[in-house]
C-alpha positions as CSV (number, residue, x, y, z in Angstrom):
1,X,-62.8,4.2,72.1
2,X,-60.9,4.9,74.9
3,X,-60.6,5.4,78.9
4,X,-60.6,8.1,81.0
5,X,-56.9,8.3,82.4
6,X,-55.9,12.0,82.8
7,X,-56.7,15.2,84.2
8,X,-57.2,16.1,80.6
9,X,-59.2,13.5,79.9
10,X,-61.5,14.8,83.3
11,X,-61.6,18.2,81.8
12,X,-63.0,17.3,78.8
13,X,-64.9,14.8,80.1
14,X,-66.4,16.7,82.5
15,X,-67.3,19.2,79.8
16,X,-68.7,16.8,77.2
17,X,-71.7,15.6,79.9
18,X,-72.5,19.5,81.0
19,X,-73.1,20.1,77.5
20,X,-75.0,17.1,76.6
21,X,-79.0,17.0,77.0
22,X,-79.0,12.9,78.5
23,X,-76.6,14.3,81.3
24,X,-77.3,12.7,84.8
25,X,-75.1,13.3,87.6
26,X,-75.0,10.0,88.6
27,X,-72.7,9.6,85.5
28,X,-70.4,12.0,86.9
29,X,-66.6,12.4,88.4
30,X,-68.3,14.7,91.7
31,X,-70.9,11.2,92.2
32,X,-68.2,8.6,91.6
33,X,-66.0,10.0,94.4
34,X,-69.1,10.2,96.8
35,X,-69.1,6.4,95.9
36,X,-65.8,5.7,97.5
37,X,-66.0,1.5,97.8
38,X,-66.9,1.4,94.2
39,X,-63.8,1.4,91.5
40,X,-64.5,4.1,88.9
41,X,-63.9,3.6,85.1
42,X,-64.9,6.3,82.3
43,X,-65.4,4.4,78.7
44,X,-65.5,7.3,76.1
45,X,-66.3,6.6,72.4
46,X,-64.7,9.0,70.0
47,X,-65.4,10.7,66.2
48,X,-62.8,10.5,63.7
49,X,-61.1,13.9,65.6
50,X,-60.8,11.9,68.8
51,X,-64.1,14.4,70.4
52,X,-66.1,12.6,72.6
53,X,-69.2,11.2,71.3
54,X,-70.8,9.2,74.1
55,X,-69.4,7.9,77.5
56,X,-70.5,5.3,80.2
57,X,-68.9,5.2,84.0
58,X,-69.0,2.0,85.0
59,X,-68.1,1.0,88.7
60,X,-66.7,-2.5,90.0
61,X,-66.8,-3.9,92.7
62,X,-65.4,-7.4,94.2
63,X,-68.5,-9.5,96.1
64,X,-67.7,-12.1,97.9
65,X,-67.2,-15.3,96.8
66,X,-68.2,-14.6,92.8
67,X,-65.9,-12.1,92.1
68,X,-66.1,-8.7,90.5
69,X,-69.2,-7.3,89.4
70,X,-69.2,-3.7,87.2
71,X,-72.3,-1.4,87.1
72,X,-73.7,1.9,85.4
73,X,-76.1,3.6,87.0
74,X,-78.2,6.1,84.1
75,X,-75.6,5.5,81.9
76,X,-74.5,6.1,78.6
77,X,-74.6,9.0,77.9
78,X,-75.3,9.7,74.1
79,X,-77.5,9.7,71.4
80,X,-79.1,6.4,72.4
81,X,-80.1,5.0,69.1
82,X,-76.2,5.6,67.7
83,X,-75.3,1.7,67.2
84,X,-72.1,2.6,66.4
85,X,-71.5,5.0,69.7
86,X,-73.2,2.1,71.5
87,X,-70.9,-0.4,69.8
88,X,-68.0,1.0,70.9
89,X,-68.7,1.7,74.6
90,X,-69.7,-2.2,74.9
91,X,-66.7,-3.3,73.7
92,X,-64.5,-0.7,76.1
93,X,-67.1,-2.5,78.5
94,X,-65.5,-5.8,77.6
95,X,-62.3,-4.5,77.8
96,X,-62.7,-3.4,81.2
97,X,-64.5,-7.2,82.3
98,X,-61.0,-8.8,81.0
99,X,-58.8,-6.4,83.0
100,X,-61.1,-6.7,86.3
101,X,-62.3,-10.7,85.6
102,X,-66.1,-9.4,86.2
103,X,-68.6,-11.5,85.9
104,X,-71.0,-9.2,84.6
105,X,-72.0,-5.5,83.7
106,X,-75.2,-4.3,84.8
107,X,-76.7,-0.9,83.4
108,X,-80.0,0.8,84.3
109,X,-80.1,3.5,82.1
110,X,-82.3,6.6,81.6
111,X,-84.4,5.7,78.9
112,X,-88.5,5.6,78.7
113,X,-89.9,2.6,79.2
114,X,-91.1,2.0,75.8
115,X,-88.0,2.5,73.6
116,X,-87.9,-0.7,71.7
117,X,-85.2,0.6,69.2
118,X,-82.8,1.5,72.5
119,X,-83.8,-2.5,73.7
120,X,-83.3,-3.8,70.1
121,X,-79.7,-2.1,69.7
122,X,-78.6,-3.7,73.1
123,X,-80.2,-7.3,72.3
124,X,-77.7,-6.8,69.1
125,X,-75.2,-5.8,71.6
126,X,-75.3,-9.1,73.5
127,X,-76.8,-7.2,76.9
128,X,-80.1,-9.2,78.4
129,X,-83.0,-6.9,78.8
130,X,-84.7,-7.9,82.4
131,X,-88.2,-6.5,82.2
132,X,-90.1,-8.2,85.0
133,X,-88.7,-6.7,88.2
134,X,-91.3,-7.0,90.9
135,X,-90.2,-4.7,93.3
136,X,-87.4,-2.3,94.8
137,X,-85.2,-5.5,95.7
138,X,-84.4,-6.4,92.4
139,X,-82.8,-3.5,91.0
140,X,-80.6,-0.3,92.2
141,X,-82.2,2.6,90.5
142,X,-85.8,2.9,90.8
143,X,-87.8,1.5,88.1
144,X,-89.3,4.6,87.1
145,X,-89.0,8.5,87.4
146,X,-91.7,11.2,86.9
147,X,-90.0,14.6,85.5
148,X,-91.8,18.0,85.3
149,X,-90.4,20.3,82.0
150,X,-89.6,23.3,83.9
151,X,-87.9,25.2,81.1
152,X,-88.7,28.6,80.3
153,X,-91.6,28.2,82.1
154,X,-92.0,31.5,85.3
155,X,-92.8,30.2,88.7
156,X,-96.4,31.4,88.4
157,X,-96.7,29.4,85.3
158,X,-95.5,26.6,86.8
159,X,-97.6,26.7,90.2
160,X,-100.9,27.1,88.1
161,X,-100.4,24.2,86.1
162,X,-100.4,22.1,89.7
163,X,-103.7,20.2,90.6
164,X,-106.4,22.6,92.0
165,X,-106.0,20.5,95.6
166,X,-102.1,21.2,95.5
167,X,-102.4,24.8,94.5
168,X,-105.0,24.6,98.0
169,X,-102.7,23.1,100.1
170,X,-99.5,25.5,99.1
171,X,-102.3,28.6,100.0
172,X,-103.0,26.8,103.2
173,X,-99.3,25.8,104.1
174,X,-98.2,29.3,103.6
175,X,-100.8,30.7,105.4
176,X,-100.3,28.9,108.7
177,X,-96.9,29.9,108.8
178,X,-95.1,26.9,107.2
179,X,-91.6,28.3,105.4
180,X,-89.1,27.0,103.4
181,X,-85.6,27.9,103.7
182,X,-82.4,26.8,101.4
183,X,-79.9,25.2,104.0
184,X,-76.4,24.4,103.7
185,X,-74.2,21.6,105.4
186,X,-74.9,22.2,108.6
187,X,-78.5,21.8,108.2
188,X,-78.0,18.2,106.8
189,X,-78.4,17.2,110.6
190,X,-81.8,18.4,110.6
191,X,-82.7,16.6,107.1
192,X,-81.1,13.7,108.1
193,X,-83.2,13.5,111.7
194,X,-86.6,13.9,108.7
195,X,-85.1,11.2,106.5
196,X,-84.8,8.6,109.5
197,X,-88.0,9.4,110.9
198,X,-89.6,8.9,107.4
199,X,-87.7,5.6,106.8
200,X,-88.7,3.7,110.1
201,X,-92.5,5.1,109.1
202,X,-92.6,4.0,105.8
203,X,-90.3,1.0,105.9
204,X,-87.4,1.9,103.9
205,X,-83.1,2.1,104.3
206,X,-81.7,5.5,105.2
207,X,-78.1,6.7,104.5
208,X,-76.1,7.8,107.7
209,X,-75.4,11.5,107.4
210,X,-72.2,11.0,106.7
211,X,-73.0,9.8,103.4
212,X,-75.0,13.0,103.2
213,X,-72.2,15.3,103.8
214,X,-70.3,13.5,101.3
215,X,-72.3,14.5,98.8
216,X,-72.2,18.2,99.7
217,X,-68.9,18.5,99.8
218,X,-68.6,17.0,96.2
219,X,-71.8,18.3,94.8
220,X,-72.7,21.5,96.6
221,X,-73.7,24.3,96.8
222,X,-73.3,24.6,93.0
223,X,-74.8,21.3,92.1
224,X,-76.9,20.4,95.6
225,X,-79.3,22.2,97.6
226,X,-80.6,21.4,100.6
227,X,-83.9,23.0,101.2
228,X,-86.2,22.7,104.6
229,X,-89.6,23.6,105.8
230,X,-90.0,25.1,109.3
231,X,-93.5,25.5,111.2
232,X,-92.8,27.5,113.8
233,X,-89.3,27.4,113.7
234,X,-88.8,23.7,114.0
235,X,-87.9,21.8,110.5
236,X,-90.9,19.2,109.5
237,X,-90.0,18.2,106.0
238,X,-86.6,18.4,103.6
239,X,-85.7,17.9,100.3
240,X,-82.4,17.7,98.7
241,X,-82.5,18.9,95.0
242,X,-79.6,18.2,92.1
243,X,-79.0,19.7,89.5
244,X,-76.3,19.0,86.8
């Protein structure tokens, strides 16, 4: 086990999660400098030939009054059910609580939901498994995400697999003149004036749009898309797609 310290250590780490089928952005250097008031750490668990076998970026933070907390968000990345990769990125994790004092490390990570062997590994691991969240408030990452297998699959192929009522409403959309158009950083303006709206509507925080921007400049064009749906020239709806 070891930390990431170097550019060499980027480079290859940067290389290890592009290749790796768990990958999730939110594990990676471009997202932890969007996240400038966290502290970034990369704990990398090693073979025998020092390659990098799993990872997890954890980020600390000082709250007031208790201290430093640390946090993963969809970390590790590696075969999950590897005790021994698992073993070793928990004790860089402990590692890293001596050097920063925290007073705890929580991980949501991108698991299903009913993956007791992941949950049985960790309770051997010493982590608490909190499984009883009641709503949004109570954790960082949502709860659950919904994922569509898109691979090798044609556009057609994908479209007619949608519910017959979608497929109707995309026909109908199209037809009265709705378009979709892929943006760039400019445009954020226009998704971020959608994204407000929406919020105050349906009750939930927005980002300013400078937090927006942020992540274009770290993640796009190559990793971020910002795509926008115009009736009659004027945007009505945005969405801001990742892909790593």
């Amino acid at each position: 086990m070891r930390l990431l310290e170097n550019k060499t250590d980027e480079e290859e780490y940067t290389k290890f999660l592009e290749n790796h089928e768990r990958c999730n952005f939110q594990q990676s250097l471009e997202w932890a400098r969007v996240k400038t008031s966290w502290k970034r750490e990369v704990i990398l668990a090693e073979d025998e030939n020092k390659k990098i076998i799993g990872s997890l970026m954890v980020w600390v933070r000082k709250i007031p009054i208790f201290g430093n907390i640390m946090y993963s968000a969809r970390g590790p990345i590696c075969d999950i059910h590897d005790m021994e990769v698992l073993q070793q990125l928990t004790e860089g994790a402990k590692e890293l609580a001596k050097k920063y004092n925290a007073i705890v490390l929580r991980i949501e990570p991108d698991i299903k939901s009913d993956d007791e062997d992941f949950k049985n590994i960790m309770l051997q691991l010493g982590f608490s498994i909190k499984d009883d969240a009641k709503n949004f408030r109570e954790e960082i990452q949502p709860r659950y995400v919904f994922r569509l297998d898109t691979k090798g699959k044609t556009e057609d192929e994908i479209f007619k697999a949608f519910h017959q009522k979608t497929r109707y409403n995309v026909r109908l959309a199209t037809k009265k003149g709705v378009t979709i158009k892929e943006g760039n950083k400019e445009d954020l303006k226009d998704f971020h004036k959608i994204m407000v709206t929406t919020g105050i509507r349906d009750g939930f925080i927005t980002r300013p749009l400078e937090y927006f921007e942020k992540m274009y400049d770290e993640l796009g064009p190559e990793h971020m898309k910002v795509l926008l749906a115009y009736y009659e020239g004027k945007p009505i709806a945005g969405v801001i797609p990742i892909m790593y």
